[in-house]
Z-matrix of the N, CA and C atoms (Angstrom, degrees):
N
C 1 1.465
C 2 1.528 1 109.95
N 3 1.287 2 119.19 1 118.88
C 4 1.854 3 119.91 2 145.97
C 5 0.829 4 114.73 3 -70.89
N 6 1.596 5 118.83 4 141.29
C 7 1.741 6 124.42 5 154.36
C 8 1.525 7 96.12 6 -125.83
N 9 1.405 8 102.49 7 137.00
C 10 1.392 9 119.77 8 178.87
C 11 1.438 10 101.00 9 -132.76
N 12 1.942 11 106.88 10 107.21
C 13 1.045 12 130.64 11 170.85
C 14 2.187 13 129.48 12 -63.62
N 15 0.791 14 118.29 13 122.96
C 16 1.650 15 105.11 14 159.52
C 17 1.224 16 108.46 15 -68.12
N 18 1.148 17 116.99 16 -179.57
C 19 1.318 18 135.99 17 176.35
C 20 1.827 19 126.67 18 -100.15
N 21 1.525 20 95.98 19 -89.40
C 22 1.630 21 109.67 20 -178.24
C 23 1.982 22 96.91 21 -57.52
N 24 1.312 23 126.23 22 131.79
C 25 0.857 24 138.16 23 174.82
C 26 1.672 25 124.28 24 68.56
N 27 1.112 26 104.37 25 3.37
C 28 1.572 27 119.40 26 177.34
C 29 1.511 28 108.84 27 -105.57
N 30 1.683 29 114.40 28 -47.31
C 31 1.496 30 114.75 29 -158.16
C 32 1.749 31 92.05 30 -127.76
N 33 1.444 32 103.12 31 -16.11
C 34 1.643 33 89.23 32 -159.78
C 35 2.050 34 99.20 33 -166.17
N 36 1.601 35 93.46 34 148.44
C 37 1.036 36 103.21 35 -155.22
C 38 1.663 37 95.88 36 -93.02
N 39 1.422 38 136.27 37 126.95
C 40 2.017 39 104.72 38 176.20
C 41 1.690 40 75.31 39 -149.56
N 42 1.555 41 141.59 40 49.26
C 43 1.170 42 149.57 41 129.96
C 44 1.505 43 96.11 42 -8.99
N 45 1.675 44 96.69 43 -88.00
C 46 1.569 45 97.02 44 -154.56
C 47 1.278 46 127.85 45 -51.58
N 48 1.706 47 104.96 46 -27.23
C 49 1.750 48 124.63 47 -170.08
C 50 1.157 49 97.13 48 -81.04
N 51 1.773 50 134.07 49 -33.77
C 52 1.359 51 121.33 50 168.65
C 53 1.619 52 111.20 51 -58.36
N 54 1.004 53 126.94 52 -66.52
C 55 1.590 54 148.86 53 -177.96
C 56 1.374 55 89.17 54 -30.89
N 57 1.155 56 135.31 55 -59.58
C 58 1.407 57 139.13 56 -154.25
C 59 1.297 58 131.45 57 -75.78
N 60 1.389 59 98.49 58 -30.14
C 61 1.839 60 131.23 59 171.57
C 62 1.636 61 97.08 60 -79.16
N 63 0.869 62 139.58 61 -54.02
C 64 0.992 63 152.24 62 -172.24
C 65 1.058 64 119.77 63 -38.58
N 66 1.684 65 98.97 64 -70.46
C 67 1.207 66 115.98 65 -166.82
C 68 1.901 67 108.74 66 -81.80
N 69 1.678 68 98.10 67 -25.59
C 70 1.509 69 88.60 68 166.69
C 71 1.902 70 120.64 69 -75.02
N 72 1.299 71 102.83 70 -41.67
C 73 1.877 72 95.14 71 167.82
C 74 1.485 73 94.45 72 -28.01
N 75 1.525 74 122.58 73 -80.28
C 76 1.549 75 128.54 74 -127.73
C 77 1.665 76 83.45 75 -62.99
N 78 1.075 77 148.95 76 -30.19
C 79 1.643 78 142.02 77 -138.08
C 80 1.435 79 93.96 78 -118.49
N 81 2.036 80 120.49 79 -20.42
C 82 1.364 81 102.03 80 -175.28
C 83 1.873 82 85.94 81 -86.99
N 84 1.247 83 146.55 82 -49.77
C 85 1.309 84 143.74 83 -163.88
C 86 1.781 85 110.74 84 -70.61
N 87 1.136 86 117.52 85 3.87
C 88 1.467 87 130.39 86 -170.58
C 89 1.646 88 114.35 87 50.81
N 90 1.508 89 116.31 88 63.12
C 91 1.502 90 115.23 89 -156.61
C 92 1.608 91 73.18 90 -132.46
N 93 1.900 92 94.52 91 154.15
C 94 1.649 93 112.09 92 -174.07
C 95 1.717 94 90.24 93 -87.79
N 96 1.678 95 86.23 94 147.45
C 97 1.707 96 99.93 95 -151.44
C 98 1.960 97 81.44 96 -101.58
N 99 1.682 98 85.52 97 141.03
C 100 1.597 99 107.13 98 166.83
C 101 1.299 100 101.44 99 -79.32
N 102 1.699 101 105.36 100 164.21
C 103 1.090 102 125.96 101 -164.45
C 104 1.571 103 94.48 102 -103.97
N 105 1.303 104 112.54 103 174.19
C 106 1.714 105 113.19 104 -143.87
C 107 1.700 106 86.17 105 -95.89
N 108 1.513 107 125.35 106 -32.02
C 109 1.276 108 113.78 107 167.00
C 110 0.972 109 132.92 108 -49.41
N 111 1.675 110 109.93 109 -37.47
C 112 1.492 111 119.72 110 172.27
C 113 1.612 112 106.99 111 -58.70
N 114 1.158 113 112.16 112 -59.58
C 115 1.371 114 122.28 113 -164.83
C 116 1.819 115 109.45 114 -48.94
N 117 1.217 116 102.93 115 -46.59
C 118 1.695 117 113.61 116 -175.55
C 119 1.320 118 96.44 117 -82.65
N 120 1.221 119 157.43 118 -15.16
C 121 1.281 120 149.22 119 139.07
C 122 1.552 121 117.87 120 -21.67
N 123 1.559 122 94.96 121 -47.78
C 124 1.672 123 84.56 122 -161.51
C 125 1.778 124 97.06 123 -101.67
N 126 1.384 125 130.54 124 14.74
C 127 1.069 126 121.03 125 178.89
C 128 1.124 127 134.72 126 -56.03
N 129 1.478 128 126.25 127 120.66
C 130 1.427 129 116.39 128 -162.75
C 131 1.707 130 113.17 129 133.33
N 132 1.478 131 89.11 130 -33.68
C 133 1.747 132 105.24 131 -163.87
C 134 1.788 133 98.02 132 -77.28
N 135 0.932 134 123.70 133 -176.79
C 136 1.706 135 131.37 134 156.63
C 137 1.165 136 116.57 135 -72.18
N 138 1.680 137 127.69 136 125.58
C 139 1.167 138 128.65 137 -173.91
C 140 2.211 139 122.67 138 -45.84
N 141 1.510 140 97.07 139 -26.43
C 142 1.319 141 103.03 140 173.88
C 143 1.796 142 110.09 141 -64.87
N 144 1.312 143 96.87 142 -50.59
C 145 1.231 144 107.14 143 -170.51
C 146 1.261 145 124.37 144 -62.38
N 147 2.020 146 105.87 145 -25.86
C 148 1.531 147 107.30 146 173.14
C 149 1.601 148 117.38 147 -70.51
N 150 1.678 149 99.04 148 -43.14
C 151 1.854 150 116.45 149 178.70
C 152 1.926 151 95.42 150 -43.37
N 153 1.201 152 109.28 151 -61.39
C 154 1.235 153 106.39 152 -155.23
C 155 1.723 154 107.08 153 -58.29
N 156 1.360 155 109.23 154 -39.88
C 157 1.495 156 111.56 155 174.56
C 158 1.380 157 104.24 156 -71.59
N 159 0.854 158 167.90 157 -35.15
C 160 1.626 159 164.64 158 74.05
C 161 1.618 160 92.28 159 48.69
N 162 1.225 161 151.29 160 -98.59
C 163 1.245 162 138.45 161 160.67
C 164 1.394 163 91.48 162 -160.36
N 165 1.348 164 135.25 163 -16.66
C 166 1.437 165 145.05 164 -155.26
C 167 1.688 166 113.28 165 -45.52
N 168 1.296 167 127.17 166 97.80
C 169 1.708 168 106.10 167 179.56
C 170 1.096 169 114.35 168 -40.79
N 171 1.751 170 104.50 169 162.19
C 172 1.276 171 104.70 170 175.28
C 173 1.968 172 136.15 171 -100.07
N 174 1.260 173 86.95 172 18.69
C 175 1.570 174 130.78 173 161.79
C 176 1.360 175 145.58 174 -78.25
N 177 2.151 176 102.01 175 -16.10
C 178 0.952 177 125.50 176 172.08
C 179 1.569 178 89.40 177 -140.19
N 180 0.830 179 155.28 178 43.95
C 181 1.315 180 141.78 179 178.18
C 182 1.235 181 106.54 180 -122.87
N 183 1.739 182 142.24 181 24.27
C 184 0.992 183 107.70 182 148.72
C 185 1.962 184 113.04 183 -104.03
N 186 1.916 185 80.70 184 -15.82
C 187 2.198 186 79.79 185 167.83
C 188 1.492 187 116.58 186 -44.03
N 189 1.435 188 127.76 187 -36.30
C 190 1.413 189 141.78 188 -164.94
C 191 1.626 190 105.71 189 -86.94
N 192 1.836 191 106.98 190 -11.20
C 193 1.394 192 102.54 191 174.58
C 194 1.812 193 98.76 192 -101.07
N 195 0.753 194 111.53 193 -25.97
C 196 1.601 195 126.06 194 -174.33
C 197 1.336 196 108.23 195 -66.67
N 198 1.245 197 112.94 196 -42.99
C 199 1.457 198 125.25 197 179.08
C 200 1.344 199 110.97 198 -87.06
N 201 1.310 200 136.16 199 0.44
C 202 1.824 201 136.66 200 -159.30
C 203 1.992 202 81.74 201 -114.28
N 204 1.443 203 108.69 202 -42.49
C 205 1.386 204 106.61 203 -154.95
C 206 1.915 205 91.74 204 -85.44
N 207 0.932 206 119.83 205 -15.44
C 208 1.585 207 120.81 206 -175.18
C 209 1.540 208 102.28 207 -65.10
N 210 1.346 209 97.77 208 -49.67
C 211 1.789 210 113.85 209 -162.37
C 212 1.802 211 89.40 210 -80.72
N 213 1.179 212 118.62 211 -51.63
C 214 1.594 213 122.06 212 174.25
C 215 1.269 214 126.29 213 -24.09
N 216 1.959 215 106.16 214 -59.50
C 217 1.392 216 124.84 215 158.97
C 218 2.174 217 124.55 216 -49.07
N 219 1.254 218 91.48 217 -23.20
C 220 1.671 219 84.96 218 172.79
C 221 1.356 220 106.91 219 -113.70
N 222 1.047 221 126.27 220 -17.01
C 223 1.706 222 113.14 221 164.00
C 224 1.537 223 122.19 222 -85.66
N 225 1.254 224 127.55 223 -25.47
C 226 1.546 225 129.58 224 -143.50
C 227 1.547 226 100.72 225 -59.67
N 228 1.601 227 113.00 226 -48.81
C 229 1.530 228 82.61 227 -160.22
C 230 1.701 229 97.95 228 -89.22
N 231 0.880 230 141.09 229 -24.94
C 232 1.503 231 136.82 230 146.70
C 233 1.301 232 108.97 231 5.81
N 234 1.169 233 106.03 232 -64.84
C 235 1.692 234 113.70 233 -133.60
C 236 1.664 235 96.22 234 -124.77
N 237 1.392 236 128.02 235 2.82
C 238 1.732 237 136.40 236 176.44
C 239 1.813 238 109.31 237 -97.16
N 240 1.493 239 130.74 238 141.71
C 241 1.160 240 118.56 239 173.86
C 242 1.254 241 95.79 240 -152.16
N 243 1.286 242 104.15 241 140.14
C 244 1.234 243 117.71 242 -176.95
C 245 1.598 244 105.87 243 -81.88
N 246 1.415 245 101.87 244 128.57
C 247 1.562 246 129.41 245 166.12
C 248 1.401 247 137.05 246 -18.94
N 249 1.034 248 156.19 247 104.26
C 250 1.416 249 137.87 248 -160.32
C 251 1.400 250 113.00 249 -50.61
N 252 1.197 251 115.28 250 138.17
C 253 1.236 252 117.60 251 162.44
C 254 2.056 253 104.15 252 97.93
N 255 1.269 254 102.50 253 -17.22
C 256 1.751 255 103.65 254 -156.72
C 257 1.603 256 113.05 255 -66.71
N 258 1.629 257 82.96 256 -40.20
C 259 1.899 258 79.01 257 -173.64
C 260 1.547 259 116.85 258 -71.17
N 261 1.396 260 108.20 259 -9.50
C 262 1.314 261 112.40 260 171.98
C 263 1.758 262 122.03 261 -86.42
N 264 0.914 263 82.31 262 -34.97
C 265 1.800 264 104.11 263 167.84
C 266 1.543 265 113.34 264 -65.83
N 267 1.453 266 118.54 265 -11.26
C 268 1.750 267 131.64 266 -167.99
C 269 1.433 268 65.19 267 -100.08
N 270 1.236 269 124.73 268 -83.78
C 271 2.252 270 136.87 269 -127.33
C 272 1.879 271 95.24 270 -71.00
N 273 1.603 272 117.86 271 -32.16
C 274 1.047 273 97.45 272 176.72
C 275 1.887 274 108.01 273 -87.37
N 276 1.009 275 118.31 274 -32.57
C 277 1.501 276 107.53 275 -179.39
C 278 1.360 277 112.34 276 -66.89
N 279 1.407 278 122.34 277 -38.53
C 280 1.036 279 103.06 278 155.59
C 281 1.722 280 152.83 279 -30.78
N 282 1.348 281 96.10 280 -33.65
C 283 1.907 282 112.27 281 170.08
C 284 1.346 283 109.91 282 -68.88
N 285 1.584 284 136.28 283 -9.94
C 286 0.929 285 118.30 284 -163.00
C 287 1.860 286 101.51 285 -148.59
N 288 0.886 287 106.05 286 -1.55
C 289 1.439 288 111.20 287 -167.73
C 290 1.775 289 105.31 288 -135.55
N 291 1.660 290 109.81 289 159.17
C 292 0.952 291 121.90 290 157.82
C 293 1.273 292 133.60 291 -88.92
N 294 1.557 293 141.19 292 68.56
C 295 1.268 294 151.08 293 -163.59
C 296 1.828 295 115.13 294 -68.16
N 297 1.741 296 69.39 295 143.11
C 298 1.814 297 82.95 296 174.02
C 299 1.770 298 118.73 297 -149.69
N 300 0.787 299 118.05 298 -177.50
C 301 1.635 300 108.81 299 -176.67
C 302 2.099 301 108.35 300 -132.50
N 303 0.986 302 99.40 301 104.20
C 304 1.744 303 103.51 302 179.34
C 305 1.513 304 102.57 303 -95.65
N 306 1.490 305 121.36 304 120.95
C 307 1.651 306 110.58 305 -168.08
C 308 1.823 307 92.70 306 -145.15
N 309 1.228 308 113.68 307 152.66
C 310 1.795 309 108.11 308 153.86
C 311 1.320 310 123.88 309 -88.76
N 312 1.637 311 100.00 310 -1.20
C 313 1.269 312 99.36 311 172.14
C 314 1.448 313 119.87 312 -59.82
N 315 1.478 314 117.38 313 -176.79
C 316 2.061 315 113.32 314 -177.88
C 317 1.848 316 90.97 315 -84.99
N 318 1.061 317 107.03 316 134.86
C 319 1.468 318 111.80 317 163.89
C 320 1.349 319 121.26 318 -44.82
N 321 1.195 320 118.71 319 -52.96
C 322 1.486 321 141.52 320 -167.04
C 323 1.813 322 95.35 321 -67.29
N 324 1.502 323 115.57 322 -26.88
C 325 1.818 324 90.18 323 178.17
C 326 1.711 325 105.96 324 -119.66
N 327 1.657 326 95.18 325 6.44
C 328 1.617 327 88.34 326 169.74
C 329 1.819 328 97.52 327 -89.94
N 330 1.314 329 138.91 328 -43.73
C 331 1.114 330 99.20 329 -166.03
C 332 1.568 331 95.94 330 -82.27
N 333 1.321 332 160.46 331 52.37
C 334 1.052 333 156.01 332 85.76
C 335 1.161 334 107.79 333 0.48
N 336 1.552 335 102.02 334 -93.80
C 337 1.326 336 115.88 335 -154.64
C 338 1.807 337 118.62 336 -63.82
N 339 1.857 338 106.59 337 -43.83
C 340 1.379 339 87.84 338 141.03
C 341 1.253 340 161.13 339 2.76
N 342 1.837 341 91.48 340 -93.00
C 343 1.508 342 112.79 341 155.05
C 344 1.893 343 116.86 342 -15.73
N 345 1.656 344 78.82 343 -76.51
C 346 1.475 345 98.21 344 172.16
C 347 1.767 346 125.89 345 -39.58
N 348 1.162 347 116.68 346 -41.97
C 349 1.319 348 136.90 347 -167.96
C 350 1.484 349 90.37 348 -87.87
N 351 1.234 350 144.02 349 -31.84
C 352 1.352 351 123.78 350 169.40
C 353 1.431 352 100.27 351 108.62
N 354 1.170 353 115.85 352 19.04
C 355 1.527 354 124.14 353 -146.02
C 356 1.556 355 118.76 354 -129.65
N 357 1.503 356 115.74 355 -5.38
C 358 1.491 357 115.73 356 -153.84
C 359 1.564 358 91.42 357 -108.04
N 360 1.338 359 137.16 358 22.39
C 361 1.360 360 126.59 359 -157.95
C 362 1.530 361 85.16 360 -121.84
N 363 1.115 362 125.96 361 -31.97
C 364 1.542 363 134.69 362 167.34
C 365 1.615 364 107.22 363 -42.42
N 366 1.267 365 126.85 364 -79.60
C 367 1.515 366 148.15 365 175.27
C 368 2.264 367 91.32 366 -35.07
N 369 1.693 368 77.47 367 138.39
C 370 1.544 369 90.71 368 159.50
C 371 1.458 370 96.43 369 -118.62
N 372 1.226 371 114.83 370 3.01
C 373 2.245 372 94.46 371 179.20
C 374 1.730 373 92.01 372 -159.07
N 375 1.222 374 118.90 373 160.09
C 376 1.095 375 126.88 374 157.56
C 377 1.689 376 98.94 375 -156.53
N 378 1.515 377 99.25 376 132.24
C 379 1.204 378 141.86 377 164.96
C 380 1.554 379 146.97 378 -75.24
N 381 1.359 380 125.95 379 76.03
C 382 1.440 381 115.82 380 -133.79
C 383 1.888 382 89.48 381 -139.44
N 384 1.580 383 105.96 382 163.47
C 385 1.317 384 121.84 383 -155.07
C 386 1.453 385 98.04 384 -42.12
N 387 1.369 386 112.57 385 -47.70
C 388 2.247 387 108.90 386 -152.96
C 389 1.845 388 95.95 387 -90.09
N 390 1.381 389 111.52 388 19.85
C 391 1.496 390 121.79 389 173.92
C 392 1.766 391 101.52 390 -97.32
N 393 0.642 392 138.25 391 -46.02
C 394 1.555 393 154.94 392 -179.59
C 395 1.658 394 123.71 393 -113.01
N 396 1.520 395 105.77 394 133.43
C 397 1.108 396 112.33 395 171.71
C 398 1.771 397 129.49 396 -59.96
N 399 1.618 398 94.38 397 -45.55
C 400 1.387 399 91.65 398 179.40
C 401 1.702 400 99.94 399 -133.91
N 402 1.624 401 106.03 400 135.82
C 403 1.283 402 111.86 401 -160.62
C 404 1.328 403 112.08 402 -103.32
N 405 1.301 404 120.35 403 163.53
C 406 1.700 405 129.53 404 -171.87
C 407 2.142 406 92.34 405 -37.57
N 408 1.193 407 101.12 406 119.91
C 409 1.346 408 123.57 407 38.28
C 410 1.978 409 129.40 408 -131.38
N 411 1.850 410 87.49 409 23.90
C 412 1.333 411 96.89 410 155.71
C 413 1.419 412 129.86 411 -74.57
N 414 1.250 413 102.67 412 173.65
C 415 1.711 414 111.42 413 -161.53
C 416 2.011 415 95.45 414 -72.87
N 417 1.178 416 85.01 415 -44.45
C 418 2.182 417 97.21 416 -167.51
C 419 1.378 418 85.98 417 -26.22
N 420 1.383 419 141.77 418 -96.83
C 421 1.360 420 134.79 419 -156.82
C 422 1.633 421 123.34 420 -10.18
N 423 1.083 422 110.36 421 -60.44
C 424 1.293 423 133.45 422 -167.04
C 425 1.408 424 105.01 423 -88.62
N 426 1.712 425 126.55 424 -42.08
C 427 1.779 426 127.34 425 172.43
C 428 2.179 427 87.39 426 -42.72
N 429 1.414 428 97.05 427 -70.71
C 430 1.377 429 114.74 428 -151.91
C 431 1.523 430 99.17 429 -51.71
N 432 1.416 431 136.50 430 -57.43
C 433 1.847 432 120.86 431 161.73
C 434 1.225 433 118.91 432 -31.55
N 435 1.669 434 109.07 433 -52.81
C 436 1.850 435 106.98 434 -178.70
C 437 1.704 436 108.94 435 -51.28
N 438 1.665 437 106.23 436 -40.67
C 439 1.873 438 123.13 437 -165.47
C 440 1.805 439 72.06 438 -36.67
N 441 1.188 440 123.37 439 -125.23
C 442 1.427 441 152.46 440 122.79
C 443 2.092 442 96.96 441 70.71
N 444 1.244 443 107.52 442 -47.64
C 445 1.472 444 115.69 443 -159.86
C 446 1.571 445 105.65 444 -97.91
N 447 1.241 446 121.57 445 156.62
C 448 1.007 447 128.69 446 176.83
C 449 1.800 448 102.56 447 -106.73
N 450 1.637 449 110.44 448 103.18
C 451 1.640 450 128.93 449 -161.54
C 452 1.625 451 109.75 450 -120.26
N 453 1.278 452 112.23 451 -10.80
C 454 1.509 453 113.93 452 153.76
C 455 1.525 454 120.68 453 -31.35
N 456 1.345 455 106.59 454 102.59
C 457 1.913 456 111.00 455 171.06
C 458 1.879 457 98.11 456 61.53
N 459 1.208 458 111.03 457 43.99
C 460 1.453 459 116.33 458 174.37
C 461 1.557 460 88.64 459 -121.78
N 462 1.687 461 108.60 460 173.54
C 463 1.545 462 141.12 461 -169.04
C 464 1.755 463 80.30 462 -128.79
N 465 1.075 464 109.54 463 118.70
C 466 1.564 465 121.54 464 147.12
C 467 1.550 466 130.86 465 -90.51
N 468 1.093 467 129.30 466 116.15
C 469 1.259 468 127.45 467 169.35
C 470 1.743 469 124.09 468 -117.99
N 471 1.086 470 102.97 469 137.39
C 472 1.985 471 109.70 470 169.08
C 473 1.201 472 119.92 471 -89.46
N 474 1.089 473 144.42 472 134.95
C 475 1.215 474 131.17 473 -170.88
C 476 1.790 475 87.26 474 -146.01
N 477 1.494 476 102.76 475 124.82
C 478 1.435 477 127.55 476 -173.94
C 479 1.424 478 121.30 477 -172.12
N 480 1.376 479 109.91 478 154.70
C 481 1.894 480 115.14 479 -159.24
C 482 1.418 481 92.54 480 -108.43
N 483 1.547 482 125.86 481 15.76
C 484 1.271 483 100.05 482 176.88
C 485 1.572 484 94.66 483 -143.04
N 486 2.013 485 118.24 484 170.49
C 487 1.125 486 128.64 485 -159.78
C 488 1.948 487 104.32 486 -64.24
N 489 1.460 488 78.88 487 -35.35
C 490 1.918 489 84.57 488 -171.46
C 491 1.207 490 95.70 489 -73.49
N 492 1.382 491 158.14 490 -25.17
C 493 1.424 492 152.54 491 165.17
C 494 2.177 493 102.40 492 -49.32
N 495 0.943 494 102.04 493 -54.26
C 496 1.700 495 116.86 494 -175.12
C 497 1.484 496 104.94 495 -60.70
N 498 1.522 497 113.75 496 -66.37
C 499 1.462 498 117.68 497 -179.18
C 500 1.583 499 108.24 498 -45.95
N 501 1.118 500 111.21 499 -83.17
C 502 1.622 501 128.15 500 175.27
C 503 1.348 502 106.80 501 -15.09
N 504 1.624 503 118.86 502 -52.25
C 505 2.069 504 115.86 503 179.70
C 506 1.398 505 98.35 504 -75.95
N 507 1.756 506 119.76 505 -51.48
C 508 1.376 507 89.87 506 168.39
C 509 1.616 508 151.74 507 -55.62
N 510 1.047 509 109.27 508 -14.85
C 511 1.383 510 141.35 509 172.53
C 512 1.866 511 114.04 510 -70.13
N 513 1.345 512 108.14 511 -47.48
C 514 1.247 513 142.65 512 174.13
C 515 1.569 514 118.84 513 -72.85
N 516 1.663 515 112.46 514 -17.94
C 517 1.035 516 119.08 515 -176.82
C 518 1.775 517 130.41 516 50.76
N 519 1.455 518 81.57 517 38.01
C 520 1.626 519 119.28 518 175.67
C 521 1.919 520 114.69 519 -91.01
N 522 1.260 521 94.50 520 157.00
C 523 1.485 522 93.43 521 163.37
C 524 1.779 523 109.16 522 -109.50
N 525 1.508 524 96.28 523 164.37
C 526 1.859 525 98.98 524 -161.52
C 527 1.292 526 113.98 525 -148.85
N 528 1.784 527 106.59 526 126.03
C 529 1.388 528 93.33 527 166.83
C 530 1.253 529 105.40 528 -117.34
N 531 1.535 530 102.37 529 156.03
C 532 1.329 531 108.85 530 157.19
C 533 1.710 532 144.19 531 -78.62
N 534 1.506 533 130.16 532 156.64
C 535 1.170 534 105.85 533 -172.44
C 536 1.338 535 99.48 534 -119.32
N 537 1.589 536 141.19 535 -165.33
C 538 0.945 537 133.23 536 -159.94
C 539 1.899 538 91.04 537 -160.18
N 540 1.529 539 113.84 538 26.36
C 541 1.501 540 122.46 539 -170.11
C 542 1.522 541 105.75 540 -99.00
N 543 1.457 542 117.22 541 -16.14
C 544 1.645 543 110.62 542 -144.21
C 545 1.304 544 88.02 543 -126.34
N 546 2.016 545 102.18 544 -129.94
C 547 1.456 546 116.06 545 -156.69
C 548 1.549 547 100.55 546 -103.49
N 549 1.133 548 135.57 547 -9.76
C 550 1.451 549 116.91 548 166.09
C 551 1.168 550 136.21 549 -123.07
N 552 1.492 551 115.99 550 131.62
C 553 1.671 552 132.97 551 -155.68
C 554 1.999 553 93.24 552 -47.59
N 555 1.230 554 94.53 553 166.01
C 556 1.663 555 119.20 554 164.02
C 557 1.483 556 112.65 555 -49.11
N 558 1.953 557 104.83 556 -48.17
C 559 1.506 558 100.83 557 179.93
C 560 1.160 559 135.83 558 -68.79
N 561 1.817 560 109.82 559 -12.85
C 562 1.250 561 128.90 560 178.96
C 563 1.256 562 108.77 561 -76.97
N 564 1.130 563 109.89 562 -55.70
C 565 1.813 564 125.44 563 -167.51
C 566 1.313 565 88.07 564 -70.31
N 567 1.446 566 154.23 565 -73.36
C 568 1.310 567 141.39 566 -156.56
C 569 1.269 568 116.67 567 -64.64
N 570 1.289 569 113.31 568 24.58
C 571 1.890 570 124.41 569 -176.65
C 572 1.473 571 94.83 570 -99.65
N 573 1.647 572 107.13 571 -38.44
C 574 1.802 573 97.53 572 -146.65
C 575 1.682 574 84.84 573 -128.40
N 576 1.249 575 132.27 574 4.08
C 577 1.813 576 113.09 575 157.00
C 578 1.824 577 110.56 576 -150.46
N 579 0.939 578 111.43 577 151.58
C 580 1.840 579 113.92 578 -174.89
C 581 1.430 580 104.70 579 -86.51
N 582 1.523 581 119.09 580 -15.21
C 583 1.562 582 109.21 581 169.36
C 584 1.400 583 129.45 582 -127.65
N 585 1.238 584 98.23 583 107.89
C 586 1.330 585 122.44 584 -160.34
C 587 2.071 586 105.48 585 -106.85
N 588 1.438 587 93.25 586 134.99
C 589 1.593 588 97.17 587 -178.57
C 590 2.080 589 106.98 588 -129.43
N 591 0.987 590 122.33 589 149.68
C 592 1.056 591 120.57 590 145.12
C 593 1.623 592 141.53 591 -5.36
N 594 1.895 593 99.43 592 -72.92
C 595 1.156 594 113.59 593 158.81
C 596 1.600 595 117.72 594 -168.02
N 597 1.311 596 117.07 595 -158.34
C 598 1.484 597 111.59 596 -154.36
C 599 1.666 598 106.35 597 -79.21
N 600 1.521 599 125.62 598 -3.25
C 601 1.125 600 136.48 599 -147.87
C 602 2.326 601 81.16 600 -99.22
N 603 1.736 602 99.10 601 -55.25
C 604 1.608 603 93.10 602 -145.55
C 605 2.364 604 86.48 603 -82.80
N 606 1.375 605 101.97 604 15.46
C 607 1.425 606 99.83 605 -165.60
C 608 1.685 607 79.53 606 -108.67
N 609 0.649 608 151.57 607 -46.47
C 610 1.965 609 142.92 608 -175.24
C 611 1.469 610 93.60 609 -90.26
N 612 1.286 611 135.44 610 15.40
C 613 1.418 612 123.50 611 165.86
C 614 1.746 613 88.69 612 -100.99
N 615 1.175 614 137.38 613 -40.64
C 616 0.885 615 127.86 614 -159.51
C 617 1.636 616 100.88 615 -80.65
N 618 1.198 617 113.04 616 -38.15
C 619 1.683 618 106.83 617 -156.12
C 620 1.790 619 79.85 618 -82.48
N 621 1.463 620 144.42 619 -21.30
C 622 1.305 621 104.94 620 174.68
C 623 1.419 622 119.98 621 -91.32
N 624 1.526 623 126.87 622 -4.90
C 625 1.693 624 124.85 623 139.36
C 626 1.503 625 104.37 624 -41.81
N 627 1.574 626 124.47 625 -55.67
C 628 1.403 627 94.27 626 -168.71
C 629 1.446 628 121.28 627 -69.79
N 630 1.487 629 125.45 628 -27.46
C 631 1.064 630 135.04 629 158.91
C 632 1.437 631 118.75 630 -29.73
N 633 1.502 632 104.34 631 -56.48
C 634 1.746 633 105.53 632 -170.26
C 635 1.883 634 96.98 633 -65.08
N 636 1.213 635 96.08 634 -58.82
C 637 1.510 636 97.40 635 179.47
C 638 1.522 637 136.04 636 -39.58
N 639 1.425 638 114.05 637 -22.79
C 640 1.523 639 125.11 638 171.43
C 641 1.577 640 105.36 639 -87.42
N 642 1.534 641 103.17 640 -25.37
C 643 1.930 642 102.33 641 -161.36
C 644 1.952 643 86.98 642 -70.64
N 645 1.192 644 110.57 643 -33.75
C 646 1.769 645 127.57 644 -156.18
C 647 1.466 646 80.51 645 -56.89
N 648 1.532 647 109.99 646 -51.62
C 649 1.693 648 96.89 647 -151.94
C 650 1.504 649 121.74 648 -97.24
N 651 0.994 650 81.86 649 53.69
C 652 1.598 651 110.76 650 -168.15
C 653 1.311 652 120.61 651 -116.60
């Protein structure tokens, strides 16, 4: 079995470090600052893509990404915490699965924070925005982890709290759960997968019951 984790709201909390970047871009370029609902709305998306929905042209919008990831780099692990339940949800899936991490975050400061979290030695791949051309909620994210994995006579699963986590495995021709830790409600997530958990801890408890259960019928 693979499990290929998201990140922001699946494994790890960086709310505030998003909020914070954010709100410093809009105040270093002198632009009227979104409100934090707005901002956590679009979490998940590509930082260009959030600025621009934010009102940001798209002519100046990557200075406002340049400048979010500057300030990003000295706060992140500060200001990121991992999720209840997650690191346990990494150490037990780990016993039974082949793990990986599919994120839009930049590769280069997720396995940082990882690193940091004690956590990145688990993962055989991680998958991050300047790895792929086009990001969740296309399939490429997730093709390009499988590129990388050895998925012969394996069960793939995604496991992510948001719609572009769901689309992307469906797209990918993955299986998917949903989580119920991050940025999108129950009603969202129960649009685009039928198994839906809490969080990443009671969602790798389940896929290694199903595990035991296929090895049984064997």
């Amino acid at each position: 079995m693979i499990i290929l984790f998201d990140l922001d709201g699946t494994l790890i909390d960086s709310t505030e470090a998003i909020l914070e970047c954010f709100h410093h871009a809009f105040e270093v370029h002198n632009f009227a600052q979104p409100s934090d609902d707005a901002i956590k709305a679009l979490v998940g998306y590509p930082l260009d893509v959030m600025f621009e929905d934010l009102g940001v042209p798209r002519a100046i919008v990557w200075d406002f990404v340049a400048t979010y990831k500057e300030e990003y780099r000295k706060i992140s692990t500060q200001k990121t915490f991992l999720l209840e339940n997650a690191k346990d949800a990494v150490l037990e899936a780990s016993k039974f699965a082949t793990l990986g991490i599919v994120t839009t975050k930049t590769a280069e400061y997720s396995k940082i924070l990882m690193e940091y979290f004690g956590l990145m030695e688990y993962f055989d791949v991680l998958i991050g925005r300047e790895d792929v051309q086009n990001p969740k909620p296309h399939a490429e994210p997730i093709l390009k982890a499988m590129e990388t994995l050895d998925i012969k006579g394996k069960e793939i699963w995604m496991i992510g709290d948001t719609k572009l986590d769901l689309i992307a495995a469906k797209s990918a021709g993955v299986n998917s759960i949903g989580v119920l830790s991050g940025y999108d409600s129950r009603e969202i997530i129960e649009k685009f997968t039928d198994v839906i958990f809490s969080d990443a801890l009671e969602a790798v408890l389940h896929l290694q019951d199903r595990k035991k259960q296929h090895t049984q019928s064997y």
